[in-house]
FIKOLZA-1660 file (N, C-alpha, C; in steps of 0.1 Angstrom, whole numbers, plus 5000, padded with zeros to 4 digits):
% residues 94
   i   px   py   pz ch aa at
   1 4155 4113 3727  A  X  N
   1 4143 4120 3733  A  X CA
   1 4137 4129 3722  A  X  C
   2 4124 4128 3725  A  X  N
   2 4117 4132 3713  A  X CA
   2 4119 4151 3716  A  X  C
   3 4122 4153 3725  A  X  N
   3 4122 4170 3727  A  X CA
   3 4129 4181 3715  A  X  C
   4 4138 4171 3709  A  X  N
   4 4148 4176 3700  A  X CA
   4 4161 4182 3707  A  X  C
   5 4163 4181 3719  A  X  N
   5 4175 4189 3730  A  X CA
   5 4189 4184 3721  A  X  C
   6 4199 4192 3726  A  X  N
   6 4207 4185 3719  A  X CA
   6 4221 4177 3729  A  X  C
   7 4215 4176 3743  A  X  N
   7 4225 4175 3750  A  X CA
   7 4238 4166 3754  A  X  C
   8 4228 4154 3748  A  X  N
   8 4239 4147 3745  A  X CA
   8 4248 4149 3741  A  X  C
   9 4252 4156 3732  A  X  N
   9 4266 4158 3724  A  X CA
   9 4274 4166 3731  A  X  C
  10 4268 4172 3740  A  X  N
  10 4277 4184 3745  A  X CA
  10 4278 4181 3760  A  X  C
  11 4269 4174 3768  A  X  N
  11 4274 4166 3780  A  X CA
  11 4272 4151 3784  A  X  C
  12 4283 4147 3784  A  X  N
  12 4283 4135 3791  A  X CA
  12 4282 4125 3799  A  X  C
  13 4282 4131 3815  A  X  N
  13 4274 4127 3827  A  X CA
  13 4261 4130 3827  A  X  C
  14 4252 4123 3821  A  X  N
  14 4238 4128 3819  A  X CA
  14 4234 4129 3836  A  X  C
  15 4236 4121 3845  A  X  N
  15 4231 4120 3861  A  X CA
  15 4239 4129 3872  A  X  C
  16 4254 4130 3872  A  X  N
  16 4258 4139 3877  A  X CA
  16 4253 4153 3878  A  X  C
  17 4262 4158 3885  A  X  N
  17 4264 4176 3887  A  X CA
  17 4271 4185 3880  A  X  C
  18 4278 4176 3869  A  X  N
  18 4284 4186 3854  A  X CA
  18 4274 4180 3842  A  X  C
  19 4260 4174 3848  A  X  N
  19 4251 4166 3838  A  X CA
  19 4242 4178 3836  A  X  C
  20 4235 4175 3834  A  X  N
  20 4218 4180 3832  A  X CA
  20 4207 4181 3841  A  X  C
  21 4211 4169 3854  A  X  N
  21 4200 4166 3866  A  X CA
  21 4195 4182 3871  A  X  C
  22 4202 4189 3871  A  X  N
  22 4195 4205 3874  A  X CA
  22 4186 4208 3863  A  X  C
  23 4192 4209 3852  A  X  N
  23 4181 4216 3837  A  X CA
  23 4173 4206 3837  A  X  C
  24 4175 4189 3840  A  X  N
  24 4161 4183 3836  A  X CA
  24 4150 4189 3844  A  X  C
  25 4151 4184 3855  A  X  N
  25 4141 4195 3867  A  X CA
  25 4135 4206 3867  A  X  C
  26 4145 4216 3857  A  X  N
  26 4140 4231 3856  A  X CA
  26 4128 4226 3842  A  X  C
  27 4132 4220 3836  A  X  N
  27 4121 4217 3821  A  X CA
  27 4111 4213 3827  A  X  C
  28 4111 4202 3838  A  X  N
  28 4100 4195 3845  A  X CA
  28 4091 4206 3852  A  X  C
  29 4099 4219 3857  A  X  N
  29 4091 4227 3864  A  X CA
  29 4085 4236 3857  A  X  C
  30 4087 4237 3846  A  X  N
  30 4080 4249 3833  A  X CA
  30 4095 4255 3829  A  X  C
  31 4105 4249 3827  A  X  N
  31 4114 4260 3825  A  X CA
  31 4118 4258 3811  A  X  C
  32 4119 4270 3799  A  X  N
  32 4117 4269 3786  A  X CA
  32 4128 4277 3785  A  X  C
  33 4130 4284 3790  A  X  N
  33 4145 4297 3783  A  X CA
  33 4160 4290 3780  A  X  C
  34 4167 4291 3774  A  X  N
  34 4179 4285 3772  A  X CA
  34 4184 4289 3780  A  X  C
  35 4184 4302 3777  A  X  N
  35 4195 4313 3790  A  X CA
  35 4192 4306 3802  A  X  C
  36 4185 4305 3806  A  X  N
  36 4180 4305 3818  A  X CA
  36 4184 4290 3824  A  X  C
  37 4181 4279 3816  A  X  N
  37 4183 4267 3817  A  X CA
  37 4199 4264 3816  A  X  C
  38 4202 4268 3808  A  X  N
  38 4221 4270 3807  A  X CA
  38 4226 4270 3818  A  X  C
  39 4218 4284 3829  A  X  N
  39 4226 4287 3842  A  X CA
  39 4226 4279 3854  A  X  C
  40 4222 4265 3846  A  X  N
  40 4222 4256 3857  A  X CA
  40 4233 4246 3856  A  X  C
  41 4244 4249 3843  A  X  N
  41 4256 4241 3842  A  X CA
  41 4262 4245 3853  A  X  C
  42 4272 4230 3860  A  X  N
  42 4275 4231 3864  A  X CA
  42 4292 4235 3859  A  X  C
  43 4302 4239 3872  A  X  N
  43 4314 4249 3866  A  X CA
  43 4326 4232 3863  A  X  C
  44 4320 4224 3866  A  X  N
  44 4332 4213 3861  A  X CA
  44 4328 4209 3845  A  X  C
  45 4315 4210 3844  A  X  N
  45 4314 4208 3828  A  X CA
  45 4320 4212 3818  A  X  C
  46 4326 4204 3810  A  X  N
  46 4335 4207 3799  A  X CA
  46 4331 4220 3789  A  X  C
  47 4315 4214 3786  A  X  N
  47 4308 4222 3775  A  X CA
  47 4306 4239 3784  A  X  C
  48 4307 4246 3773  A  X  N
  48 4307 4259 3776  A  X CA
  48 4292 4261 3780  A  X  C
  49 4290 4274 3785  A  X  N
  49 4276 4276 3788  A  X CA
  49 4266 4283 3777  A  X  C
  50 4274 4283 3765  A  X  N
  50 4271 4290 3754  A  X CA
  50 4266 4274 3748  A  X  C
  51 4270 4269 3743  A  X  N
  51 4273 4255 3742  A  X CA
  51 4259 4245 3743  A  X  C
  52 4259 4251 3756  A  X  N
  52 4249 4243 3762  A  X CA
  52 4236 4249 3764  A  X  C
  53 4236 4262 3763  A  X  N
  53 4220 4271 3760  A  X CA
  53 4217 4264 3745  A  X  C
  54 4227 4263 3736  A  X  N
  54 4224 4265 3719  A  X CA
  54 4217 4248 3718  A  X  C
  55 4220 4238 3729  A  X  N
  55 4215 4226 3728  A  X CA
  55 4203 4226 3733  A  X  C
  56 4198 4236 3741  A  X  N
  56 4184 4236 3750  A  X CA
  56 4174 4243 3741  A  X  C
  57 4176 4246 3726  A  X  N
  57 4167 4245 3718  A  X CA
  57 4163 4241 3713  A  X  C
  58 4151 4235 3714  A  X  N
  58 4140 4224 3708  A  X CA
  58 4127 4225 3713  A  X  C
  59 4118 4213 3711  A  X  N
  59 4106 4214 3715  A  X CA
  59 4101 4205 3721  A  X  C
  60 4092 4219 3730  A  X  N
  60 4089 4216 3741  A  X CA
  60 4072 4213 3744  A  X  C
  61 4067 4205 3732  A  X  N
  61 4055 4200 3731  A  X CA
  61 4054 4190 3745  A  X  C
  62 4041 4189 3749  A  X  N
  62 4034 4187 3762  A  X CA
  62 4037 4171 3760  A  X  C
  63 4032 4162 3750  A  X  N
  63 4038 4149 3755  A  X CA
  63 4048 4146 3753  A  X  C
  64 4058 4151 3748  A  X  N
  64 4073 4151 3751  A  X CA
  64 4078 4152 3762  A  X  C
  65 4071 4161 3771  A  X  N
  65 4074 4163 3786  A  X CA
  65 4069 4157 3793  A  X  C
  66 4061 4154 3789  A  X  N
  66 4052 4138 3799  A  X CA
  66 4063 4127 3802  A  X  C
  67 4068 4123 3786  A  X  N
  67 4078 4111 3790  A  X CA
  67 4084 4117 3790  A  X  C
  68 4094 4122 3791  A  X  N
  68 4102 4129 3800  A  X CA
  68 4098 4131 3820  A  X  C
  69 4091 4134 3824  A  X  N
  69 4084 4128 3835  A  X CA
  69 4082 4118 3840  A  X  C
  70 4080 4107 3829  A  X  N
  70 4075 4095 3836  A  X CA
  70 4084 4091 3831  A  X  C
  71 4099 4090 3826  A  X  N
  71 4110 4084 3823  A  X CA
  71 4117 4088 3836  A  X  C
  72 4121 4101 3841  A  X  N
  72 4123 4102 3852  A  X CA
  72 4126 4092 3864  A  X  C
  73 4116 4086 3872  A  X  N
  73 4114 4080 3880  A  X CA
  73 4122 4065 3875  A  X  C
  74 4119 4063 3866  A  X  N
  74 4125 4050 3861  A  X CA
  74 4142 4052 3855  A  X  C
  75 4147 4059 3854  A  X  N
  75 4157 4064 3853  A  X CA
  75 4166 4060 3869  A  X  C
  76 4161 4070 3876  A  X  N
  76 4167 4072 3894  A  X CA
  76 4163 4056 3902  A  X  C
  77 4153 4046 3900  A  X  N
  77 4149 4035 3908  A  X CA
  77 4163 4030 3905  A  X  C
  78 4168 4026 3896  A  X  N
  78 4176 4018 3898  A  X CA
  78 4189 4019 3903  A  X  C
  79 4192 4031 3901  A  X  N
  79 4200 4037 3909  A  X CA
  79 4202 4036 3922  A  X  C
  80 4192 4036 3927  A  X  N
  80 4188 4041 3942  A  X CA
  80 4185 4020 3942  A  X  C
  81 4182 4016 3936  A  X  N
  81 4189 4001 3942  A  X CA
  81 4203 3998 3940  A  X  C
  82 4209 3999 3934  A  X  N
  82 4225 3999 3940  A  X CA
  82 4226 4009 3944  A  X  C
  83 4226 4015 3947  A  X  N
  83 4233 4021 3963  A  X CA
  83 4228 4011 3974  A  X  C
  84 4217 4008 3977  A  X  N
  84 4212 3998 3981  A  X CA
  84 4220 3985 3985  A  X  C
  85 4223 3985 3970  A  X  N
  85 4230 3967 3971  A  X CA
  85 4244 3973 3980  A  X  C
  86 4252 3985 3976  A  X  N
  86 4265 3988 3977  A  X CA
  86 4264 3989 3993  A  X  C
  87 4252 3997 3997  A  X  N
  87 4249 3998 4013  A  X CA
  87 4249 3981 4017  A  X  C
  88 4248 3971 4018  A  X  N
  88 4244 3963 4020  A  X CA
  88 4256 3950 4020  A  X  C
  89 4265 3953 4013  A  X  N
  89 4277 3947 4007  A  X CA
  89 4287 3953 4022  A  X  C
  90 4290 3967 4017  A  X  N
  90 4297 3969 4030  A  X CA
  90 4293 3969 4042  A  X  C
  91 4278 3964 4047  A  X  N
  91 4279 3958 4060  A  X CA
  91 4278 3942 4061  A  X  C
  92 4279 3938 4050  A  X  N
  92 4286 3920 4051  A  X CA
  92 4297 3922 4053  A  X  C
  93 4306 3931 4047  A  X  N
  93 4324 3929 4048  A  X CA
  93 4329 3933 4062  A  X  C
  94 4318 3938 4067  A  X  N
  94 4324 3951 4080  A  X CA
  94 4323 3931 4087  A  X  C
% end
């Protein structure tokens, strides 16, 4: 990601609730502060919360956040078709 973040290294469920899905959202909504964005780790995350403010610095130029936006959606569709398939599977077996 062109933002420079550094989160990868420091969390590993990028889609879960010890991921980032809260801090991406908060960037999506105007959110720039580390601090601030940090306090949206969640408490199973390995990475400290210190950890993880010090990766939330970078930049936050306007088409970086675009794709970031419009990566978004294409990120969650496929997701949201398996579950789909998985819903679908277990009412064949039933």
């Amino acid at each position: 990601m062109q933002l420079n973040l550094q989160l990868l290294h420091v969390v590993t469920d990028m889609s879960g609730g010890a991921g980032i899905k809260n801090i991406r959202r908060a960037i999506l909504a105007g959110g720039r502060q580390p601090e601030v964005l940090a306090s949206f780790r969640d408490c199973r995350c390995k990475a400290s919360q210190k950890t993880i403010r010090q990766a939330l610095i970078g930049h936050y130029r306007p088409k970086y956040l675009f794709t970031l936006q419009q990566a978004m959606p294409l990120y969650y569709c496929p997701q949201g078709q398996v579950v789909l398939c998985d819903q679908h599977i277990e009412r064949t077996l039933q």
